[in-house]
C-alpha distance (Angstrom), angle and dihedral (degrees) to the residues before:
residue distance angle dihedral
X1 . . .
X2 3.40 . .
X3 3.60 94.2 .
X4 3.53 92.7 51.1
X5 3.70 98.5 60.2
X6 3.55 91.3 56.5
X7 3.62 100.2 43.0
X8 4.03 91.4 56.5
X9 4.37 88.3 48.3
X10 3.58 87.0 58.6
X11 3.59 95.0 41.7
X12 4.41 83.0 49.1
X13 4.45 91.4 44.3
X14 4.09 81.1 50.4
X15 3.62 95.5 45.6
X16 4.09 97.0 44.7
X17 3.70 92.2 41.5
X18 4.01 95.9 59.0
X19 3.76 87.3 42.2
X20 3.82 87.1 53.7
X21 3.75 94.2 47.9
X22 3.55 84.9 49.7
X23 3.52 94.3 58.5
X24 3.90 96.3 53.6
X25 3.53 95.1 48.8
X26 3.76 94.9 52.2
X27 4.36 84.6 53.5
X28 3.38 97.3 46.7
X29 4.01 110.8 118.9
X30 4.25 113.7 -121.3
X31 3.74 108.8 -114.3
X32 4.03 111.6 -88.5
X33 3.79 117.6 -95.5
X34 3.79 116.3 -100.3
X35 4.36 98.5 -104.1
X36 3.55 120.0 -115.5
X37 3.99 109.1 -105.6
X38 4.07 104.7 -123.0
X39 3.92 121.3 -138.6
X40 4.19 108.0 -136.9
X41 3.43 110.2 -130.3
X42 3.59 118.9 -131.4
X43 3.97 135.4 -160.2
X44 4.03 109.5 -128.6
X45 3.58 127.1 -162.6
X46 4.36 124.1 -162.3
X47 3.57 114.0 -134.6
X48 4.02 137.0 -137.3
X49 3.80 128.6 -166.2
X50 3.67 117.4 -136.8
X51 3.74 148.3 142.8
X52 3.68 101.5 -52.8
X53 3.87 120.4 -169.1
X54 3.98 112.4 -132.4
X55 3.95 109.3 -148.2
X56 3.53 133.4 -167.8
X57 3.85 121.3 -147.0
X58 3.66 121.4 -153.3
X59 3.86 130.5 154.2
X60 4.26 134.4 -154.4
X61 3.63 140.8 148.1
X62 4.13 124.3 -73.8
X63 3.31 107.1 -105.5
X64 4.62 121.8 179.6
X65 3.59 114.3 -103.3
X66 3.82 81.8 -148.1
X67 3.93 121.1 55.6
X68 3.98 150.9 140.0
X69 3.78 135.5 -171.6
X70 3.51 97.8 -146.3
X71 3.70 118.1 -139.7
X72 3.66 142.4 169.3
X73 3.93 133.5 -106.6
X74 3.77 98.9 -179.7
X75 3.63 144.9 36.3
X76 3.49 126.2 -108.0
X77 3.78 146.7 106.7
X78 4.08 124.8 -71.8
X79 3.78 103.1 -122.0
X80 3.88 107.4 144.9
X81 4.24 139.2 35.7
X82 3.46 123.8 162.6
X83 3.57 87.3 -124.5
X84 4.16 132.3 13.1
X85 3.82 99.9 -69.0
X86 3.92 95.3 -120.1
X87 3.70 129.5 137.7
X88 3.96 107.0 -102.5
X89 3.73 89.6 39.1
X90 4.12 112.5 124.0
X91 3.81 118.7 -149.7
X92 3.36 123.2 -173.8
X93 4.38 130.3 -124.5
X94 3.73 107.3 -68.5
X95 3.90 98.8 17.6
X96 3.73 126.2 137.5
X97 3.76 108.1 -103.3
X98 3.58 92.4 -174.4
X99 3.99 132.4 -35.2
X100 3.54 126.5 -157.9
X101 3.77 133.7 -147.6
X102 3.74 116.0 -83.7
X103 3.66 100.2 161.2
X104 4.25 85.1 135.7
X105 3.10 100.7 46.2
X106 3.63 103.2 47.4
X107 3.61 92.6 51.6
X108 4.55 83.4 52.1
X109 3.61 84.2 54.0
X110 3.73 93.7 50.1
X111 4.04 95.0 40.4
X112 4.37 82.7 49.0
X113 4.06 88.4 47.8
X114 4.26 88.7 56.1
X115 3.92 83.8 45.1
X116 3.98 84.2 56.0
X117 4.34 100.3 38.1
X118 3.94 81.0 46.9
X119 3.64 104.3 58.4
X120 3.80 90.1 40.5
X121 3.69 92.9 54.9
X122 3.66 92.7 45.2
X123 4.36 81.2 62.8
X124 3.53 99.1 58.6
X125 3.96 107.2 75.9
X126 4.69 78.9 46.4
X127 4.19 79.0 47.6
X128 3.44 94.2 46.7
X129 3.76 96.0 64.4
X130 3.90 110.3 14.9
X131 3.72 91.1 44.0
X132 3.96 107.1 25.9
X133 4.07 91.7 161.3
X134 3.90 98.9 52.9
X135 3.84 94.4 44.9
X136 3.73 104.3 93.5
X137 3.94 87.3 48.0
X138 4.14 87.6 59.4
X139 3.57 100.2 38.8
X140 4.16 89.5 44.3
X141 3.83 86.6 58.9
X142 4.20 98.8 44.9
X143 3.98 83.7 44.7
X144 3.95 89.2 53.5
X145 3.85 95.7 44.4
X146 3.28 121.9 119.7
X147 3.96 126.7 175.8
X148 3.67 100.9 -154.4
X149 4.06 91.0 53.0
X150 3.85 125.8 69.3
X151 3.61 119.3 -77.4
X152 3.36 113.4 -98.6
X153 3.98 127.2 -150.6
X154 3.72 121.3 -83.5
X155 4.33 112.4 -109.4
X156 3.12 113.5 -89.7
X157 4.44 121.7 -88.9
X158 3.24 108.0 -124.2
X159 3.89 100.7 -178.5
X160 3.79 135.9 29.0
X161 3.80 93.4 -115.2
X162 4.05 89.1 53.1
X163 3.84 85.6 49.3
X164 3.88 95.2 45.9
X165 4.06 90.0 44.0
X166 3.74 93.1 53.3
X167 3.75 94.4 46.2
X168 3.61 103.5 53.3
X169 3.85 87.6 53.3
X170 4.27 80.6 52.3
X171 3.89 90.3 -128.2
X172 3.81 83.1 145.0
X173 3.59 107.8 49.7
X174 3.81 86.6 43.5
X175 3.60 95.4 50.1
X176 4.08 88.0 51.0
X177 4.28 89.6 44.3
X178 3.85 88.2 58.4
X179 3.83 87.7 43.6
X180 3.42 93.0 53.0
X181 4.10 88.1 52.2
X182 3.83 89.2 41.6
X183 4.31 84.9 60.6
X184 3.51 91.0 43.0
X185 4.08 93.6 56.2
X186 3.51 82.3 52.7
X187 3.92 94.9 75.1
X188 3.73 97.4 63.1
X189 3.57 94.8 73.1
X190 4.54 113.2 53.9
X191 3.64 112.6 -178.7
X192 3.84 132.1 -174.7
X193 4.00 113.1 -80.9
X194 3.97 91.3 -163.7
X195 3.97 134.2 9.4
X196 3.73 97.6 -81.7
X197 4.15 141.9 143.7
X198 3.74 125.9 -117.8
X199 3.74 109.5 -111.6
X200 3.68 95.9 177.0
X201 3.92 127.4 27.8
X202 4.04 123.4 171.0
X203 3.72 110.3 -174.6
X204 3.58 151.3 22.8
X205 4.16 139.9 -119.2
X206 3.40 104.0 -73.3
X207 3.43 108.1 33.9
X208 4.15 123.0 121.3
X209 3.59 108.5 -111.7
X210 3.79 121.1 -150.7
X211 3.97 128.3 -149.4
X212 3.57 111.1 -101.2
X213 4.07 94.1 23.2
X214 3.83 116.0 135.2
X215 4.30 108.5 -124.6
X216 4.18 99.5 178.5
X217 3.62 150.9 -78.8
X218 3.62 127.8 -70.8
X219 4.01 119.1 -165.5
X220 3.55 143.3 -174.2
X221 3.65 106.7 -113.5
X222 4.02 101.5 -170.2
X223 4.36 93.8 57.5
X224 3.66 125.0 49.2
X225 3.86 132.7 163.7
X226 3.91 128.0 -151.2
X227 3.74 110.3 -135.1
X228 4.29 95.9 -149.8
X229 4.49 127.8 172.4
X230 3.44 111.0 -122.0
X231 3.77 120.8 -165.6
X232 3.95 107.4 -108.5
X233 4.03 90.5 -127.5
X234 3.72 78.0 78.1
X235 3.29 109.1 55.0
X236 3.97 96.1 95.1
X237 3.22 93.5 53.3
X238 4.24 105.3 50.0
X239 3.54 115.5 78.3
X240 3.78 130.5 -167.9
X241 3.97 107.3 -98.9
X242 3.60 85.7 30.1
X243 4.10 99.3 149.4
X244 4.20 116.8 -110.8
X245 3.66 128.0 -156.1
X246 4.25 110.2 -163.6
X247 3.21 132.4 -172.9
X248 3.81 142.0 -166.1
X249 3.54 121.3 -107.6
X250 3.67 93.4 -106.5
X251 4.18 89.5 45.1
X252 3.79 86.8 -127.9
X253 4.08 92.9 121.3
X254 3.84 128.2 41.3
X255 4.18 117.9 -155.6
X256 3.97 117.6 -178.5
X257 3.49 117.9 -151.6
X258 3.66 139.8 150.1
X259 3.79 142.3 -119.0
X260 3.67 112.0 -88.2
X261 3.75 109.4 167.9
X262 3.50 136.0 15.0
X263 3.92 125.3 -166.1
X264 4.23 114.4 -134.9
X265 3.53 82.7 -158.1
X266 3.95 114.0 103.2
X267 3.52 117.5 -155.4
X268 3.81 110.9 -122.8
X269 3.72 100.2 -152.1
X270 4.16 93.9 47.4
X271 3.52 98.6 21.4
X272 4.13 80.9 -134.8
X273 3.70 126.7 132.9
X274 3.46 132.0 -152.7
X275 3.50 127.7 -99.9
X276 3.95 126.8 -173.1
X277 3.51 121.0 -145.7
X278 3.81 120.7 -166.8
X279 3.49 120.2 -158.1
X280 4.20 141.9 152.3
X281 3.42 135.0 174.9
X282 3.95 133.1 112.2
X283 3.66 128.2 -42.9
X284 3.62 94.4 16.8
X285 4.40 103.7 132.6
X286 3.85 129.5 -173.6
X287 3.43 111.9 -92.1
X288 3.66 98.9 25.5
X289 3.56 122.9 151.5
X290 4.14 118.3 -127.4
X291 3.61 143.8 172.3
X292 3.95 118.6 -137.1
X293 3.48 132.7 -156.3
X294 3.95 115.8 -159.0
X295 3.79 112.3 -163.6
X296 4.10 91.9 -146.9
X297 3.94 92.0 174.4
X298 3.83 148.9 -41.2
X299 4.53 122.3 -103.9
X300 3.94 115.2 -140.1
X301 3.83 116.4 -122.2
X302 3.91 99.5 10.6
X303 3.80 131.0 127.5
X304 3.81 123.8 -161.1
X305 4.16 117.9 -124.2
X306 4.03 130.7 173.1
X307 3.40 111.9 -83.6
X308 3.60 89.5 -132.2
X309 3.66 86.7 77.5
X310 4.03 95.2 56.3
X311 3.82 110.7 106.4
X312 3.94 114.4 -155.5
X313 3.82 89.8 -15.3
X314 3.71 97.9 -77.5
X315 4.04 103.2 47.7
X316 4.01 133.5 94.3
X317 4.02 122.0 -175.6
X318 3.78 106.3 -129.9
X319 3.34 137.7 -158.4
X320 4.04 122.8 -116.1
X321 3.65 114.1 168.0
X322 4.02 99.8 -56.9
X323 3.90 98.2 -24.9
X324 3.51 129.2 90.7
X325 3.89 115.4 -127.9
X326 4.42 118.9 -164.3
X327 3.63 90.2 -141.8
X328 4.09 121.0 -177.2
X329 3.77 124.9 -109.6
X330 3.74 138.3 -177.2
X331 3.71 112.0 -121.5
X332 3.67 120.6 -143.2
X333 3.70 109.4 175.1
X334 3.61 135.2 6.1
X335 4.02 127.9 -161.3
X336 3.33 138.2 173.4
X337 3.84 98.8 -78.0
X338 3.81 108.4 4.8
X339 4.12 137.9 30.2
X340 3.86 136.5 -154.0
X341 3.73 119.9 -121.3
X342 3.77 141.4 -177.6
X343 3.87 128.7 -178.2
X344 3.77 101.7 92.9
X345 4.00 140.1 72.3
X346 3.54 141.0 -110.2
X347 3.52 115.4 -71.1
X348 3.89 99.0 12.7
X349 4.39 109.5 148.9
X350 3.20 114.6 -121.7
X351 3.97 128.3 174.1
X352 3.81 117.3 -91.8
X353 3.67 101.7 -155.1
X354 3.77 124.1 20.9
X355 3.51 119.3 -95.0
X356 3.76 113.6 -137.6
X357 4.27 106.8 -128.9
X358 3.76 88.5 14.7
X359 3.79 109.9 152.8
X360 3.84 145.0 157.7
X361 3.55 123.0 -61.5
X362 4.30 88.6 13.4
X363 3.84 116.2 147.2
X364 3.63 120.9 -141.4
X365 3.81 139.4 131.7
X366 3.40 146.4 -109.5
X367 3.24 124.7 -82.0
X368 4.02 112.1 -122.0
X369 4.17 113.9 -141.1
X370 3.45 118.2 -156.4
């Protein structure tokens, strides 16, 4: 009995066993599909070579072609202006920018101007008789001469003896003294050399004014030049006239202008030179700051790319049939987004945008636009 009990729990631990293996095999998952492999699909571009410009960019601050510090030369007090003395304030050509009071000096020029008329008249009865035939010239000039009006030039000497007469009775050096004076006068009164603004004023009517003390700035508002560095590798290659295209800092406005100066002098820290651009128009401001581009000249049988799609600085992935080739160029020009190549002909595919794990020898395909 015994033996049959454990003769049928075998038999049952076989049975449930095999059923159990059963089981497992019937859950266990298929072995994944090998994937596809996927072809990237690229965007291609054909090339042509022609004329392309190379430009330089530089950038500065607007500066007026046309300007003056104004100072003084003589002491005196501010008591006229054509027009309040303010920065912002335009005066025209000829205008009084300021005048100061020369009341004292102006009657010194007129008491050295009697000095002068007095001493020539004293000559005439002497002219009279030693020199009959240059009289009338003399006594024409004292009869003509007037204190309050500018002082005219002495006749002319005809002969040494005239020449030696007049100088021992120091007509000459008299006549030059009250010139002198006559100059000086001048320098209380500045006016505008050129239609202009004030950009800097420091002081108002009334005021004493020293010699040697700074009063402002005027400017001409209508021409400005752009003082820019320009690397010396260039300096071949820029010419004056050479055409200008500046922008803004926020590219919103476009000015052309042209190149106007350029310094020989290199700079030996940059090794930059200076280029001066001239340019007017409206909403150019002193002071602004604007970027330049100089077209210095144009390379043969080029064509410009993104420099994105430069590998190691000399290297373009092109297109042959549905493989990518790295294929070696000769750079020409780099800026800051794109570069000019030459090495390879009309027609030749290139990629349009960069495609991330590209590399030689890959296959992919074209991408089809619709």
């Amino acid at each position: 009995m015994r033996q049959v009990i454990i003769s049928i729990l075998g038999i049952l631990i076989i049975g449930l066993g095999y059923l159990g293996k059963q089981k497992m095999a019937s859950q266990k998952k298929p072995p994944p599909e090998k994937a596809a492999r996927t072809i990237p699909a690229v965007f291609t571009q054909k090339i042509t070579n022609t004329s392309t410009p190379i430009a330089v960019t530089a950038s500065g601050n607007l500066a007026a072609r046309d300007r003056i510090e104004i100072f003084s030369e003589v002491q005196g007090i501010f008591e006229y202006s054509a027009h309040p003395f303010k920065p912002g304030i335009n005066y025209r050509n000829g205008e009084v920018l300021l005048q100061l009071n020369s009341d004292e000096y102006r009657a010194n020029l007129r008491a050295q101007k009697s000095t002068l008329y007095n001493q020539i008249v004293a000559t005439l009865p002497d002219l009279r008789f030693d020199f009959p035939d240059v009289f009338q010239k003399w006594e024409n000039y004292v009869t003509s001469f007037d204190v309050e009006k500018p002082l005219r030039a002495l006749p002319e000497m005809t002969s040494d003896k005239e020449k030696l007469f007049m100088a021992g009775r120091n007509i000459n050096s008299t006549w030059f003294t009250v010139k002198n004076v006559e100059e000086r006068l001048s320098k209380y009164t500045i006016y505008a050399p050129f239609d202009g603004v004030l950009t800097e004023a420091g002081l108002d009517k009334g005021v004493l004014v020293r010699p040697g003390q700074k009063l402002g700035e005027f400017i001409n508002p209508s021409i400005y030049e752009l003082e820019v560095a320009v690397n010396s590798s260039y300096v071949d290659l820029l010419k004056v006239g050479n055409t200008v295209t500046l922008n803004n800092v926020e590219r919103t406005n476009t000015w052309k202008g042209s190149v106007s100066r350029l310094n020989s002098l290199v700079d030996p820290n940059t090794q930059t030179i200076q280029a001066f651009i001239r340019v007017n128009g409206r909403g150019l401001r002193e002071g602004m700051y604007l970027e330049a581009t100089l077209t210095a000249k144009e390379e043969e049988n080029t064509f410009e790319v993104s420099r994105k799609l430069i590998v190691e600085n000399k290297k373009l992935f092109v297109l042959e049939g549905n493989m990518l080739k790295l294929t070696e160029v000769e750079p020409v020009h780099f800026t800051e987004k794109t570069a000019v190549v030459r090495g390879l002909p009309d027609g030749t595919e290139i990629l349009e945008r960069m495609l991330p794990g590209a590399y030689d020898g890959m296959t992919v395909k074209r991408f089809e636009k619709k």
